[in-house]
Backbone and ligand atoms as CSV (ligand in chain L), in Angstrom:
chain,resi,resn,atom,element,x,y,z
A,1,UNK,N,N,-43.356,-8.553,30.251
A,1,UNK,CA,C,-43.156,-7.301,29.501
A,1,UNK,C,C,-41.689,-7.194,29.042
A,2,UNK,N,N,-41.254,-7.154,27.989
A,2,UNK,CA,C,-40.309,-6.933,27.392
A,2,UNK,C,C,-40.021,-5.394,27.255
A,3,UNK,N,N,-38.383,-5.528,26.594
A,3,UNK,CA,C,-38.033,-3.577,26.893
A,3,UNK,C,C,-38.853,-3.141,25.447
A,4,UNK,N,N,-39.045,-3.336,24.447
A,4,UNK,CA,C,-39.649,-3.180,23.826
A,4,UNK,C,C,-41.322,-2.232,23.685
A,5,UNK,N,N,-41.943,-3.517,24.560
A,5,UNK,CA,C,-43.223,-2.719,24.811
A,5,UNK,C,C,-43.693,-2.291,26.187
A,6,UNK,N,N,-42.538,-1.586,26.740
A,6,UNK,CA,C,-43.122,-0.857,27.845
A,6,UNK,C,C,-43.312,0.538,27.545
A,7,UNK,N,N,-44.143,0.912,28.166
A,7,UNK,CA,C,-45.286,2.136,27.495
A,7,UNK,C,C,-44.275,3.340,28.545
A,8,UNK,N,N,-44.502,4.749,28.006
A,8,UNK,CA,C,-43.717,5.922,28.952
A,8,UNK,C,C,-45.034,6.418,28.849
A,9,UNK,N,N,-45.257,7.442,30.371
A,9,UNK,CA,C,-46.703,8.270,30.296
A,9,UNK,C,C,-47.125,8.522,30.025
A,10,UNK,N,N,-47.259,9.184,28.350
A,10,UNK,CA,C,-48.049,9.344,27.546
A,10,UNK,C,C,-48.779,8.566,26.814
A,11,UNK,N,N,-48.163,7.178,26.659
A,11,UNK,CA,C,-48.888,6.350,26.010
A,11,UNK,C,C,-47.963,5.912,24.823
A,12,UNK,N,N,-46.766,6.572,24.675
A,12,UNK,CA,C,-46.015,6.197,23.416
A,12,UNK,C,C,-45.134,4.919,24.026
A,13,UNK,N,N,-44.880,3.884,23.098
A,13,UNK,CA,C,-44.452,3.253,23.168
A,13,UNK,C,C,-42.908,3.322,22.865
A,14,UNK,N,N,-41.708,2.794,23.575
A,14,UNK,CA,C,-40.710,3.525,23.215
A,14,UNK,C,C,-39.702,2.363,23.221
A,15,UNK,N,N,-39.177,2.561,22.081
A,15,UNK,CA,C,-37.748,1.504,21.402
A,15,UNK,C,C,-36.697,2.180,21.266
A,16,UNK,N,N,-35.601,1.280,21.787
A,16,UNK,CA,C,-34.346,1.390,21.414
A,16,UNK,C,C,-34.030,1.759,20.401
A,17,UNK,N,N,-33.565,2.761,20.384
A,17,UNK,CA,C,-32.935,3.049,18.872
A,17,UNK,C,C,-31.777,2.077,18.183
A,18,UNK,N,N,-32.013,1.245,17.435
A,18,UNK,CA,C,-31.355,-0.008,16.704
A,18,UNK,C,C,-30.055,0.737,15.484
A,19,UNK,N,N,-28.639,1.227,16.071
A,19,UNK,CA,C,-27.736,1.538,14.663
A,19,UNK,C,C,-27.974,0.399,13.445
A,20,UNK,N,N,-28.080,1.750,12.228
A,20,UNK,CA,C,-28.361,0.445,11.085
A,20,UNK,C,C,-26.997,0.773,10.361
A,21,UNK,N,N,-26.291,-0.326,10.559
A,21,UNK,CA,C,-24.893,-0.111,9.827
A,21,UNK,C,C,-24.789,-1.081,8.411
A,22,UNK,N,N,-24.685,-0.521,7.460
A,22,UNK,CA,C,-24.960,-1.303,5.768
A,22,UNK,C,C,-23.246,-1.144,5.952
A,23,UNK,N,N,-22.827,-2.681,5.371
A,23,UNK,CA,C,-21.411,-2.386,4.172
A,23,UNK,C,C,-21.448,-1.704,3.496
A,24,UNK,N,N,-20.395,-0.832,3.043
A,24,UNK,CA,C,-20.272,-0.186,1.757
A,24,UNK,C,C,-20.605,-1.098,0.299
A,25,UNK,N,N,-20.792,-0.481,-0.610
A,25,UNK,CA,C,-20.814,-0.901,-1.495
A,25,UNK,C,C,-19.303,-1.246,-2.129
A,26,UNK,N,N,-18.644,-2.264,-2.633
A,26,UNK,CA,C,-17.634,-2.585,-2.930
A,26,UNK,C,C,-17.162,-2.473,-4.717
A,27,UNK,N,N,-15.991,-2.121,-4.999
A,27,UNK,CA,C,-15.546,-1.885,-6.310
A,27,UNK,C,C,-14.396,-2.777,-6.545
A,28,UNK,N,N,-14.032,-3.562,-7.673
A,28,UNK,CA,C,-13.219,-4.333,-7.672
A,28,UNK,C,C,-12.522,-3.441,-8.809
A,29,UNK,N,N,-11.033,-3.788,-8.664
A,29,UNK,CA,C,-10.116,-2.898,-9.547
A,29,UNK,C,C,-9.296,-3.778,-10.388
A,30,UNK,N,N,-9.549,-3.954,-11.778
A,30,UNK,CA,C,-9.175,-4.826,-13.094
A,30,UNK,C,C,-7.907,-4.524,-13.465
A,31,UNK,N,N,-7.183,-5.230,-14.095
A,31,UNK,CA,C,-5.807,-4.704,-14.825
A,31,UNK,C,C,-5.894,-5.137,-16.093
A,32,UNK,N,N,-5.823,-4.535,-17.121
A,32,UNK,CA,C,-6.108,-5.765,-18.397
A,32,UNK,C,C,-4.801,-5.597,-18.981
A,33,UNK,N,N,-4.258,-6.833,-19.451
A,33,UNK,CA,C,-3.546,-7.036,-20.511
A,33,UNK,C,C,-3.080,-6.553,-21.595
A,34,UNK,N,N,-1.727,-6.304,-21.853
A,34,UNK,CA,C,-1.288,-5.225,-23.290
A,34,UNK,C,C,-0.082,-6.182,-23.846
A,35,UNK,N,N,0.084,-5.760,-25.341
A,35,UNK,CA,C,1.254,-6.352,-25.541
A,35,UNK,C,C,2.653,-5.305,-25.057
A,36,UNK,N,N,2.670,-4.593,-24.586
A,36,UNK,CA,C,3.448,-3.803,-24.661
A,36,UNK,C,C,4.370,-3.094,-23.126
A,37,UNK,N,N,3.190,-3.225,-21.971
A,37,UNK,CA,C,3.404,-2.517,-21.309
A,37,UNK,C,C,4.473,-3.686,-20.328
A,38,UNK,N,N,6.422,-3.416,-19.450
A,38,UNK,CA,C,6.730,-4.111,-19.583
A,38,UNK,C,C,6.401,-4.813,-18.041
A,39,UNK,N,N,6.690,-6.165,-17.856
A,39,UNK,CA,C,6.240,-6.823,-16.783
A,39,UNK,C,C,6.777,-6.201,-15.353
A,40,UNK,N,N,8.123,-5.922,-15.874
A,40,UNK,CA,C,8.432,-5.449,-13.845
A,40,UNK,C,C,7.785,-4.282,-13.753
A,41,UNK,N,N,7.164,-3.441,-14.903
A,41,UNK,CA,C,6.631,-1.922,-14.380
A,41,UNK,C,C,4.648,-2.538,-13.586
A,42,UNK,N,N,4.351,-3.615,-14.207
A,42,UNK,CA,C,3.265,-3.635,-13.707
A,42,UNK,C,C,3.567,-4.573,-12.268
A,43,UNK,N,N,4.305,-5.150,-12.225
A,43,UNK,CA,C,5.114,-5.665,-10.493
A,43,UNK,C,C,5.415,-4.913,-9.597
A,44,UNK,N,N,5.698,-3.571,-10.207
A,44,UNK,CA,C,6.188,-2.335,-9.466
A,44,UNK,C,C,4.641,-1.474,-9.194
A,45,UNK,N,N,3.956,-1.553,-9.693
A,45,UNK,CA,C,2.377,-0.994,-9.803
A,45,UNK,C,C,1.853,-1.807,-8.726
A,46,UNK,N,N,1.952,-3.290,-8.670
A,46,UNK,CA,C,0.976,-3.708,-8.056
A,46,UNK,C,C,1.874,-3.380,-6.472
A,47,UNK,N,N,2.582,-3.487,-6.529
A,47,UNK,CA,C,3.850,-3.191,-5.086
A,47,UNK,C,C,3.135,-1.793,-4.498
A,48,UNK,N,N,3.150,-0.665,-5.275
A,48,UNK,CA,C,3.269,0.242,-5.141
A,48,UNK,C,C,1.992,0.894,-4.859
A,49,UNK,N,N,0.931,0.389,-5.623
A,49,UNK,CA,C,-0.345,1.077,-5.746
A,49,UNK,C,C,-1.321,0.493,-4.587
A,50,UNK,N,N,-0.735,-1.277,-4.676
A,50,UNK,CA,C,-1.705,-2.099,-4.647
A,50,UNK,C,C,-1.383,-2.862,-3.241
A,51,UNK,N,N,-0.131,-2.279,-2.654
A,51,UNK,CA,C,0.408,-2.789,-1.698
A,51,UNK,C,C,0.660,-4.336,-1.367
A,52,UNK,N,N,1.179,-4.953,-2.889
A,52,UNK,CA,C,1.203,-6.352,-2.842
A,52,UNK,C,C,2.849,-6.395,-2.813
A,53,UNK,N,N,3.098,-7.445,-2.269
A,53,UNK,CA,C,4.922,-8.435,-1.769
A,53,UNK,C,C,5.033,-8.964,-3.482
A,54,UNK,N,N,6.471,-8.986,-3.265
A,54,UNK,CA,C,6.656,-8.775,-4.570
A,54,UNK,C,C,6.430,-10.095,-5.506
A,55,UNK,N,N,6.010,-11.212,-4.380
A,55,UNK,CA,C,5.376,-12.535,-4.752
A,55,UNK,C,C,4.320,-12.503,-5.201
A,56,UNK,N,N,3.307,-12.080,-4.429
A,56,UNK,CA,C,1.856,-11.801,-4.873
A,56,UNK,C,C,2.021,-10.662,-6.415
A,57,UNK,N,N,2.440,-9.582,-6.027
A,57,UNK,CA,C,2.395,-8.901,-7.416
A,57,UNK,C,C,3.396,-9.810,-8.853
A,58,UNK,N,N,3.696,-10.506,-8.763
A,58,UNK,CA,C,3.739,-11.237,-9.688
A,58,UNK,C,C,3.467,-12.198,-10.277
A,59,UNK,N,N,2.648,-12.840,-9.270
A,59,UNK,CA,C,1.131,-14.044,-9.815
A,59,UNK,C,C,0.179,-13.034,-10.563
A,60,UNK,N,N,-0.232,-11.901,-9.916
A,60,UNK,CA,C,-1.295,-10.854,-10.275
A,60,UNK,C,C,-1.197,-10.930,-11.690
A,61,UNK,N,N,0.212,-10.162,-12.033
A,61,UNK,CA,C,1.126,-10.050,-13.007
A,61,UNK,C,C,0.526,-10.835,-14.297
A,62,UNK,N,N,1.637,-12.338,-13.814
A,62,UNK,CA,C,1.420,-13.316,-14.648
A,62,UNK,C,C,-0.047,-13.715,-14.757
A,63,UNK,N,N,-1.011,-13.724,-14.486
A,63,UNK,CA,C,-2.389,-14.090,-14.633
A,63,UNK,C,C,-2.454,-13.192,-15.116
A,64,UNK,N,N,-2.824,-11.981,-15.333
A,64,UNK,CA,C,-3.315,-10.946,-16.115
A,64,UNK,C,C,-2.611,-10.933,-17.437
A,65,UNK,N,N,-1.275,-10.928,-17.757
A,65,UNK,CA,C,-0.514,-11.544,-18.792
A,65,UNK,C,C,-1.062,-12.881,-19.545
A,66,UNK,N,N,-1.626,-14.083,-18.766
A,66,UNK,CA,C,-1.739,-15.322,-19.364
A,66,UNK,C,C,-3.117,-15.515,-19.612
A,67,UNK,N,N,-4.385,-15.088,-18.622
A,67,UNK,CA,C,-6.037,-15.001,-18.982
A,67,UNK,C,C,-6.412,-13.449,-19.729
A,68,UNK,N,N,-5.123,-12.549,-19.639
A,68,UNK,CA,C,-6.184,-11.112,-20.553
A,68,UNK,C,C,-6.639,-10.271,-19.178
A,69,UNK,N,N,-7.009,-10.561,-18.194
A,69,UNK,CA,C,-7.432,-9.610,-17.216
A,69,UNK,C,C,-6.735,-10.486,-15.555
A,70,UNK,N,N,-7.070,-9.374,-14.570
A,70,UNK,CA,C,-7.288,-10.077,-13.276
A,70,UNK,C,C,-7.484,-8.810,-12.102
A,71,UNK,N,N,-7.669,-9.703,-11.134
A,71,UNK,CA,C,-8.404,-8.784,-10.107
A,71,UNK,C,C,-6.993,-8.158,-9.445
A,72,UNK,N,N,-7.048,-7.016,-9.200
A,72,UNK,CA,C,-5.991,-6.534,-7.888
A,72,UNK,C,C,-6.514,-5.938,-6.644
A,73,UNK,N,N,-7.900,-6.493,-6.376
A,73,UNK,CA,C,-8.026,-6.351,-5.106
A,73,UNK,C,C,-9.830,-5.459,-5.290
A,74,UNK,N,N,-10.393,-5.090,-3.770
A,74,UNK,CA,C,-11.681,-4.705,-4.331
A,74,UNK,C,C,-11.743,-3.720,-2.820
A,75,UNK,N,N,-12.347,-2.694,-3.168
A,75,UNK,CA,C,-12.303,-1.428,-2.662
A,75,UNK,C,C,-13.257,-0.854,-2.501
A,76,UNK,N,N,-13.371,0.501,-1.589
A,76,UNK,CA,C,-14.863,1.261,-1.424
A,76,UNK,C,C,-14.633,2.167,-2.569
A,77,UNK,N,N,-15.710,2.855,-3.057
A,77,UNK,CA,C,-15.571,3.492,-4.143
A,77,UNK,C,C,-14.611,4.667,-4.470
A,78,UNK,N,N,-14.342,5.391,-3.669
A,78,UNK,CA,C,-13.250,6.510,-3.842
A,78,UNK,C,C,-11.751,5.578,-3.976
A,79,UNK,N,N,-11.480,4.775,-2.809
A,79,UNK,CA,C,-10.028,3.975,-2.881
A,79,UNK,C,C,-9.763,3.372,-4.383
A,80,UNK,N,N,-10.839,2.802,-4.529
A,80,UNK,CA,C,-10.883,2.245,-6.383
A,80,UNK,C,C,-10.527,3.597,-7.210
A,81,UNK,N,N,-11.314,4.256,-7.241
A,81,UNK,CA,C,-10.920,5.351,-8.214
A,81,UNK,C,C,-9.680,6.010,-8.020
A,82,UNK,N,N,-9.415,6.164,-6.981
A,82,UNK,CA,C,-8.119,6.627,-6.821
A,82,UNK,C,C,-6.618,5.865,-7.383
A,83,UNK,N,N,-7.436,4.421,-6.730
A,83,UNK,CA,C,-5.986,3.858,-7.809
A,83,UNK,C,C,-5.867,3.288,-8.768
A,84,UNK,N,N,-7.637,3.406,-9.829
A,84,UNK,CA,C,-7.317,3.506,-11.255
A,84,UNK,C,C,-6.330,4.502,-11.613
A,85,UNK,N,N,-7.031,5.757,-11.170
A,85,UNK,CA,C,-6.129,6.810,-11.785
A,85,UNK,C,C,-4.670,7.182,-11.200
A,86,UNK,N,N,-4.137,6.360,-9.717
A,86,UNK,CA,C,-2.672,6.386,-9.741
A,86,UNK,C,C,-2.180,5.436,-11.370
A,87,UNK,N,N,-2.518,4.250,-11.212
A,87,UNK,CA,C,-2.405,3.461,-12.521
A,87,UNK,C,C,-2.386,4.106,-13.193
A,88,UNK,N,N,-3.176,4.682,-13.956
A,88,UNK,CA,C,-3.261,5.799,-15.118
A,88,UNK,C,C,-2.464,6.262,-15.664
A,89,UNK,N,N,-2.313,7.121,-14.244
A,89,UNK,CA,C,-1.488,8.764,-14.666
A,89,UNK,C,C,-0.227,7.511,-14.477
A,90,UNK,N,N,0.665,6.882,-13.716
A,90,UNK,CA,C,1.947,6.261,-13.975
A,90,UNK,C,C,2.337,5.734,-14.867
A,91,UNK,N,N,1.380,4.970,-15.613
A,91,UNK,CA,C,1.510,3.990,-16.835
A,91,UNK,C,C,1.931,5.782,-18.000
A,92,UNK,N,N,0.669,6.599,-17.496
A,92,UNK,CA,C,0.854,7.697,-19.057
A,92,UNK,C,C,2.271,8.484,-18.868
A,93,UNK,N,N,2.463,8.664,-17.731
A,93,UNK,CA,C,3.750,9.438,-17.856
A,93,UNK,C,C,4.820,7.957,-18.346
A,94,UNK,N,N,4.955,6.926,-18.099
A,94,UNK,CA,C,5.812,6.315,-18.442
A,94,UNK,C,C,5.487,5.821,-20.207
A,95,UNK,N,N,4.552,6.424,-20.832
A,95,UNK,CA,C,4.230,6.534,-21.881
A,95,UNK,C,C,3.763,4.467,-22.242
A,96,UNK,N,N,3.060,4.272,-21.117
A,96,UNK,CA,C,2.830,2.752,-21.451
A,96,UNK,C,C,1.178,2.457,-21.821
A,97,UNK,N,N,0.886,1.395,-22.627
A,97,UNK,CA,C,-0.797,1.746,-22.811
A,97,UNK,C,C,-1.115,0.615,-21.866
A,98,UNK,N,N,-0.897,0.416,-20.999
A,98,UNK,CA,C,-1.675,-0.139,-19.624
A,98,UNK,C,C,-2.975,0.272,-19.002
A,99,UNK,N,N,-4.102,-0.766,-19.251
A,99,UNK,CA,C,-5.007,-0.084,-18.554
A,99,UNK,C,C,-5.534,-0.833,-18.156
A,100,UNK,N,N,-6.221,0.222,-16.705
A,100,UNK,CA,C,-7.050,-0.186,-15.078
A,100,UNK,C,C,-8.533,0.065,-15.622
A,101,UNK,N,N,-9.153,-0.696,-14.980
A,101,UNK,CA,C,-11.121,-0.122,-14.883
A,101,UNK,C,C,-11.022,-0.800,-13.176
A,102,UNK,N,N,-12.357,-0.160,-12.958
A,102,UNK,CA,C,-13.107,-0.950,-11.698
A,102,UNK,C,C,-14.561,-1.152,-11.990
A,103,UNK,N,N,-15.146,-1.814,-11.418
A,103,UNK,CA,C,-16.673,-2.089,-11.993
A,103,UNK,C,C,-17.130,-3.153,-10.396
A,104,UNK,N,N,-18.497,-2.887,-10.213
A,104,UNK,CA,C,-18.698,-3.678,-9.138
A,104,UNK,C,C,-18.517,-4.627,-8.653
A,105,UNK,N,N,-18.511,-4.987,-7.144
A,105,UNK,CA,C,-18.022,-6.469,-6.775
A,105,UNK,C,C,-19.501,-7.112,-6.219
A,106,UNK,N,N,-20.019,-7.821,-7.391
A,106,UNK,CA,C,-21.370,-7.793,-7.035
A,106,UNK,C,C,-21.165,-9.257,-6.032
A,107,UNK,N,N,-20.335,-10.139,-5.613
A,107,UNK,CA,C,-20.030,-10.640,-4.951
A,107,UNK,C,C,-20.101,-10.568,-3.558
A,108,UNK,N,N,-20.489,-9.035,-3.073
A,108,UNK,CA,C,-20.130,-8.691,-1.739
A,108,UNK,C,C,-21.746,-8.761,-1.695
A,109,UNK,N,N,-22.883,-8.243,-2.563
A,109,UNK,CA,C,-23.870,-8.063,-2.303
A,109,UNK,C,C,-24.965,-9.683,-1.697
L,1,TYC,N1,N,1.843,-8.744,-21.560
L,1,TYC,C1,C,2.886,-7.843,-21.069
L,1,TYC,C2,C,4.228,-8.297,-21.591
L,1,TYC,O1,O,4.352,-9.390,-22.117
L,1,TYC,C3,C,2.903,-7.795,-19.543
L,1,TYC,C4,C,1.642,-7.235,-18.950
L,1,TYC,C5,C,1.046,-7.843,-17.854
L,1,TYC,C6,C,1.058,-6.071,-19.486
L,1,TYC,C7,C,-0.116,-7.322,-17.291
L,1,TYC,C8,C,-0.104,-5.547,-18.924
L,1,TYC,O2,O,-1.804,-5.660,-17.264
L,1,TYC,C9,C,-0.681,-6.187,-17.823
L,1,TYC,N2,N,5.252,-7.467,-21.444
């Protein structure tokens, strides 16, 4: 007899309650490419937003500069949105046309 199917007095059969713990669903956060916006402000973004060394934020950098896009990392859904729109709002007050998206990391699935 296993713990499974041992019976309690009534006749019900009674199981462990099994936690069902799912990953979150994951969001990856894009940087795309501008002619305009200047390189140390998006080095300073990825430092700042993205919590990258100032090595890493400037591979980020330069790849997003040299392919048109790149990844800065992949997030649960609020953390993503949140630091599109730190991106955002920093790039707009610094009057730069820099722009963030996030879109799924269907990778995790
Ligand atoms: N291409 C920009 C320049 O030459 C630098 C840049 C990199 C802009 C990444 C946006 O997401 C970006 N000054």
């Amino acid at each position: 007899m296993t713990d499974t199917d041992q019976k309690s007095g009534d006749g019900l059969a009674l199981q462990e309650a099994k936690p069902i713990l799912k990953k979150p669903d994951m969001y990856r956060v894009l940087l795309i490419n501008d002619d305009y916006t200047p390189m140390d402000f998006v080095v300073m973004l990825l430092q700042s937003v993205f919590r990258k060394d100032h090595d890493e934020a400037t591979q980020i950098m330069l790849h997003v500069h040299t392919k048109g896009v790149g990844v800065c990392g992949a997030y649960t859904r609020e953390v993503a949105e949140t630091k599109v729109r730190q991106v955002m709002d920093l790039s707009q007050q610094s009057q730069h046309p820099l722009q963030c998206i996030m879109e799924p990391d269907e990778s995790e699935n």
